[in-house]
N, C-alpha and C positions, 0 to 999 in steps of 0.2 A: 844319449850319444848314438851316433851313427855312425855306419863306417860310408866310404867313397865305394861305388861301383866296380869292382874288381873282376881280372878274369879267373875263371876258377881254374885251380890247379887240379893237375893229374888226379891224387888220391887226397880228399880232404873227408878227414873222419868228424860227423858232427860231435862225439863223444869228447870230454876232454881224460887227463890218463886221470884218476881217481885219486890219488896220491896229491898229485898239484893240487888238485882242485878242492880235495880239503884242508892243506897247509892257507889258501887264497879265502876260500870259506871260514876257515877258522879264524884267522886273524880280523875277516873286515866286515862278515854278518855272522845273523844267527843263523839261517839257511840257505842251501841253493839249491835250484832246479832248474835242469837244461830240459825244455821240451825242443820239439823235434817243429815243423814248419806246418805239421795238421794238427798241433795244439795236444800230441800227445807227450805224456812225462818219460824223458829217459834215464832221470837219476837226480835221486836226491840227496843230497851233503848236508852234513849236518855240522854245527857250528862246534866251537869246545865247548860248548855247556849241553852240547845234545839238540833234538828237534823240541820246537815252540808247544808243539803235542807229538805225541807217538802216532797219532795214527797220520801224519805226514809219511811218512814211509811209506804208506802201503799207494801212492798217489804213482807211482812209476808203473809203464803201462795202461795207464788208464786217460784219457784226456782231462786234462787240468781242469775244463768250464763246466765241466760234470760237479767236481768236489767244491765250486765255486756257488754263495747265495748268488742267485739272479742279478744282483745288483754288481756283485763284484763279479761275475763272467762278462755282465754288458763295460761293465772299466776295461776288464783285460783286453778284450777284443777290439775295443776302442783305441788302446795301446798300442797294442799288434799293428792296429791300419798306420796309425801315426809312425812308426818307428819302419814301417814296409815305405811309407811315402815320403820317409827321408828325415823326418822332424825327428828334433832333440829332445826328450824327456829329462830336463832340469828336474821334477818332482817324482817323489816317489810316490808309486800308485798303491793303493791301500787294498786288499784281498783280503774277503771274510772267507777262510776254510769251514768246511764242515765236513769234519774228519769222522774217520772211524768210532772213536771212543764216544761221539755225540754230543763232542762240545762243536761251539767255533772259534775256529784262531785266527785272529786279526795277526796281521803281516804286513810291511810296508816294504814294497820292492822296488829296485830299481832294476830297467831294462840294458845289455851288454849283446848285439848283436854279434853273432857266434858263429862262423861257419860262411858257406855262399850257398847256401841253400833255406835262408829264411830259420834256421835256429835260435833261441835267444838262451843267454844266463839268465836268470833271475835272481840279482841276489837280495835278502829279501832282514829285514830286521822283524824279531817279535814286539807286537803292540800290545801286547796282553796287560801292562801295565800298566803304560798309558792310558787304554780304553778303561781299564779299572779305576785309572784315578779319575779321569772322563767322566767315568760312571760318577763317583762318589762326588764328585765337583755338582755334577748334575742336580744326586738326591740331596747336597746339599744347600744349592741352591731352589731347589721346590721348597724345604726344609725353611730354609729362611725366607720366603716367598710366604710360605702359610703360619709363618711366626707373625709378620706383620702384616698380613691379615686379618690375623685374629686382635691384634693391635690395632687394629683401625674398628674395627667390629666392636671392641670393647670403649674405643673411645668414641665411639657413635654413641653409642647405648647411653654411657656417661653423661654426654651432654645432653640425648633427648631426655635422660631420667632429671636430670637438673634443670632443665627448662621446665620438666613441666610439674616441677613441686611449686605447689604454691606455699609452701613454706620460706621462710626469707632463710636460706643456708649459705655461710661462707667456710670457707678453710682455710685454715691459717697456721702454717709453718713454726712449731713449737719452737725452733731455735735462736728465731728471730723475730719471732710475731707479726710477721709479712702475711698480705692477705694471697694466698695461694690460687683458689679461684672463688666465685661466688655466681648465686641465680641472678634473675632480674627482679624478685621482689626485695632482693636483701640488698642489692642496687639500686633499689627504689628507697630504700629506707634510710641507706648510709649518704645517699648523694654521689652515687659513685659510679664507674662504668667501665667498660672491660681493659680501659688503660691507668685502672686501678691497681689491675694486678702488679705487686709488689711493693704496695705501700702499706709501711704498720699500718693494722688495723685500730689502734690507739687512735691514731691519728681523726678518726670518724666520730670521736667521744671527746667530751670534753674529763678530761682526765690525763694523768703525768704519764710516760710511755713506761717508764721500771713500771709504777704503781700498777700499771694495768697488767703486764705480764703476770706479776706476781700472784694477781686476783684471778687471772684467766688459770693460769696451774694448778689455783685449791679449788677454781669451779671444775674443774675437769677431773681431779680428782676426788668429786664427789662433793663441796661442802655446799653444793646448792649455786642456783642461777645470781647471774650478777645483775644490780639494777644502774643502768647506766643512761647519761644524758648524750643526746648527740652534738656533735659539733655543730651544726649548720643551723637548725631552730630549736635546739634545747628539748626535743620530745623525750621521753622518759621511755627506756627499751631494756625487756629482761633479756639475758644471754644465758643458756644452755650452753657446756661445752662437755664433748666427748671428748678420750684422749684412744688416737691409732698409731700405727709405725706402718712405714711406708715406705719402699725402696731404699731400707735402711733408717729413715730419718724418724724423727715423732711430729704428728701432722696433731691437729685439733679440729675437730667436728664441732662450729660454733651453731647455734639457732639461734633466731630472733624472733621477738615477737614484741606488742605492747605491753607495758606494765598494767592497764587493765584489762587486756584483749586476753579475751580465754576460750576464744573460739575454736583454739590447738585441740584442748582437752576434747571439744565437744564433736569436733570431726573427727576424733580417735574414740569416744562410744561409737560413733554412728557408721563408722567402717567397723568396729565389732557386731554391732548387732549387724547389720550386713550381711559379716559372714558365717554369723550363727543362721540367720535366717535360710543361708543357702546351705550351710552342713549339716544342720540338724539331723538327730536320728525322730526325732517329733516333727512330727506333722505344724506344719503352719497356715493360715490362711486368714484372709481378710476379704471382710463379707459388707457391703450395705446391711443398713435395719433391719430391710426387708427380706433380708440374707440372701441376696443375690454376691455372688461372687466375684471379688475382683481380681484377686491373685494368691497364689498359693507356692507353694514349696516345693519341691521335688517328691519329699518324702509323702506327701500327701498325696499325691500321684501314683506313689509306689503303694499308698492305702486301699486306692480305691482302683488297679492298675488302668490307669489312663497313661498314655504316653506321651501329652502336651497341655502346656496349659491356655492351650485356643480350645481342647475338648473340654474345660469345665467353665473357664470364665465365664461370665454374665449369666451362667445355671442358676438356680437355687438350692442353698445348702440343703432342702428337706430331701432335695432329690436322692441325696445319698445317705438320708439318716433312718436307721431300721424304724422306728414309727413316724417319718414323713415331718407334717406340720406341728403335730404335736413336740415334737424335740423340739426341733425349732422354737417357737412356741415359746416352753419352759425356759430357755435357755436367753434369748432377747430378753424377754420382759424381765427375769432376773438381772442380766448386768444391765438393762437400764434402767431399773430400781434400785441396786445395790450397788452399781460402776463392775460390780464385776459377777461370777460363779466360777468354783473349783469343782471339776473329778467329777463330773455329771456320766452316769454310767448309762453306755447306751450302743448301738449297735451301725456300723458303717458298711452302708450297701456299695458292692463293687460295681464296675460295669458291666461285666459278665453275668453278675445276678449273686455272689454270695457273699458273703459277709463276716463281720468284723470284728470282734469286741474292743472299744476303745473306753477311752474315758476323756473326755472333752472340759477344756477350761476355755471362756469368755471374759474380754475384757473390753468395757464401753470407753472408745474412745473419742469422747465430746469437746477438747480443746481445741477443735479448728471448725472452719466451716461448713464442711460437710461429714457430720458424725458418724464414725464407724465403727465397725466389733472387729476385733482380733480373735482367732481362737488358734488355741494349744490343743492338738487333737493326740493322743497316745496310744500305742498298739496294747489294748491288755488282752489279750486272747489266752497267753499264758497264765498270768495269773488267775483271770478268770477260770481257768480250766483247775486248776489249784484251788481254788475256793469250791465250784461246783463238787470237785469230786468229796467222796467220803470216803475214810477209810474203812476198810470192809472188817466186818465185826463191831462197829460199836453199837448200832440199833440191840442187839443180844446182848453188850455188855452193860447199856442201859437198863436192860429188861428183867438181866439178872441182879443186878444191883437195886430194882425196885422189888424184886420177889425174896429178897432178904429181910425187907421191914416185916418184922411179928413173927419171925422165924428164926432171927437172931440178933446176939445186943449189938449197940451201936459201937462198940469198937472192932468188934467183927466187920458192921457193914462198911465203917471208916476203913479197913483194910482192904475188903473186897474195891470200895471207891475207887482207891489211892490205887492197886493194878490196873484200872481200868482206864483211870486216865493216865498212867504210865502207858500203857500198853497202846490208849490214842496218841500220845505226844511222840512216840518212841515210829507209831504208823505213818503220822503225818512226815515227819523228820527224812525218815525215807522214802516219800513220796514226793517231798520237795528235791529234793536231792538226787531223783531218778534211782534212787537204790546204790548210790554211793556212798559205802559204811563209814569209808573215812569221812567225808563231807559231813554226812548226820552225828557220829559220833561230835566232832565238833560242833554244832550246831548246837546239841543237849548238852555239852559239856561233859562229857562221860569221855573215859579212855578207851582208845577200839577194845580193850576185852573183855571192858564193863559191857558195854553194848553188844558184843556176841553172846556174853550171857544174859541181856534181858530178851535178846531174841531169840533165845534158844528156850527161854522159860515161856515166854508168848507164842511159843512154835510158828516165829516169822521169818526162820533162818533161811528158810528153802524158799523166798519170794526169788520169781525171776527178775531181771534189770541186767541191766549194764554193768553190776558189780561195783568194785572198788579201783578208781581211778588215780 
């Protein structure tokens, strides 16, 4: 709104009386404020429910495009031209505050030119809840935006994971025994194609559609695969079926395969050893005759610390065996005499230069055309270290137990024996055990008190270790 060019009277006060203008405030917004015609504030009214924020108040004296974001000072002043050059503001202009208390308050104003000197009203409604439901409109729609996203993501995945089994897999709708979806090998098998979906799967067999539900239920719940004819040229196909729930419903996880085709079985060892080969905590590798090296394991890598298997391939195995060609050597002509060797004890030279204790198995493998060895390589450094050591005192308790013949009868010496080798089993027990009483006590079978008192009798109570864990 605009007023007509007018002459200006005598005494025209831009103020309005304070009283009106909040009876007029009150009833028809939430705020009002008269600035002056250099855009400062001369008073602001507040509605009957109060200001949209408090620190609106403190905006008098101060010019309006100050408390105004950037974007909502370039609106107002935009306003201001428009409403000086005569044009009608039909729409209310939207002003983001940034008050005192250091929020911002959204407001929607319309303009009421005030006076003959360029004053305006502003009477202005709170947005705050608008903009909050704005807001919430907003994160709800990102919200559902990355809902079906992830629905598309997941039905991506689905179908590239289904295209590319070569397993023949359908699903089929427990309630009605409609085929739900299926791949392209089990498409291949049934005569069927993606305008299949929702036809009994019955229908692909030659068999009654009850009879077949009924069979598909007890194969799903376990009493074993079904052997069924197909429709089209009578080939004979075993059926697997799982049973799942699904967006409420019960779905069925069918497979297929040949009734003599067992090839399912044989490419489910051979994805295990796979990934035995790749997890193993044993060393694996596979060597030519002449034990040149074709591939190996990770952990084998981690044996001899090499960091690729471009650093050892085409080597030879002696490269890394503590006596060279002679391991070698013993090891070949064993499993190709015998097909195989176990537990060959022997030593695994690093890169760096040190070494290893392992124990190595060979197995000759000569069913193809170009004959290889497999070897099982095993870190024994521990237990070797366990076997080397002795426990300390038995050479003396040998010595004494030999310097009792002819010195005393043989039930004597059977007693002195019988400590001695108490007193070794009792040393060993906790040398395996790193000097964990409890761990040893078990081990001997004895209860922890038994065992504090035999080592208190063998004066081995005070050994240092790690104690009892």
């Amino acid at each position: 709104m605009t007023s007509s060019p007018r002459s200006r009277p005598e005494a025209v006060d831009a103020a309005v009386p304070p009283a009106y203008l909040a009876e007029v405030v009150g009833a028809a917004c939430d705020v009002a404020l008269v600035i002056a015609a250099d855009g400062r504030v001369l008073s602001v009214v507040p509605g009957r429910t109060g200001l949209p924020d408090p620190g609106l108040a403190d905006l008098v004296g101060h010019p309006l495009t100050g408390a105004l974001t950037p974007e909502s000072a370039a609106r107002l002043d935009d306003a201001r031209a428009r409403i000086a050059a005569g044009e009608d503001l039909c729409r209310a202009v939207e002003l983001d505050h940034r008050t005192s208390t250091g929020r911002v308050a959204p407001v929607g104003y319309s303009f009421v030119p005030h006076g003959f000197d360029g004053a305006l009203l502003m009477l202005g409604r709170d947005l705050g809840a608008i903009t909050e439901c704005r807001t919430q409109l907003v994160q709800a729609q990102l919200a559902l935006e990355q809902v079906y996203e992830a629905r598309r993501d997941v039905a991506t995945r689905y179908r590239v994971l289904l295209s590319g089994i070569a397993e023949p897999v359908v699903f089929v709708t427990a309630a009605d025994g409609r085929i739900a979806d299926l791949n392209d090998p089990a498409a291949a098998l049934l005569a069927a194609t993606r305008e299949s979906l929702g036809r009994p799967l019955a229908s692909a067999f030659a068999t009654e559609a009850g009879d077949f539900s009924d069979r598909l239920a007890r194969a799903a719940a376990g009493e074993g695969p079904l052997l069924l004819s197909t429709a089209r040229d009578g080939r004979e196909l075993r059926l697997s079926a799982e049973v799942f729930r699904a967006a409420g419903a019960r779905h069925y996880l069918c497979r297929l395969e040949g009734a003599g085709d067992r090839t399912g079985a044989a490419d489910g060892i051979a994805a295990d050893l796979s990934a035995l080969y790749a997890r193993s905590t044993d060393a694996i590798l596979f060597a030519g005759l002449d034990g040149t090296i074709v591939t190996c394991n990770d952990s084998f890598l981690d044996l001899i610390e090499a960091t690729q298997i471009s650093d050892v391939a085409g080597r030879c195995l002696s490269d890394y065996l503590g006596r060279g060609q002679v391991d070698l050597k013993v090891l070949v002509e064993n499993a190709r005499g015998l097909g195989q060797m176990r537990l060959y004890a022997t030593r695994l030279v690093t890169r760096l230069g040190g070494e290893t204790a392992v124990e190595m198995s060979v197995c000759h493998l000569d069913d193809r055309t170009a004959p290889s060895l497999a070897f099982v390589i095993r870190d024994a450094s521990r237990a070797e270290g366990v076997r080397s050591s002795k426990p300390t005192g038995t050479p003396e308790d040998a010595s004494s137990v030999i310097a009792l013949v002819g010195s005393a009868t043989l039930k004597e010496i059977v007693s002195e024996t019988t400590d001695a080798v108490e007193k070794m089993c009792i040393e060993t027990a906790v040398h395996l055990t790193r000097n964990n009483r409890v761990a040893a006590a078990e081990m001997l079978g004895l209860s922890r008190q038994s065992l504090y008192v035999k080592l208190r009798k063998f004066g081995l109570l005070d050994r240092e270790g790690p104690g009892e864990t």
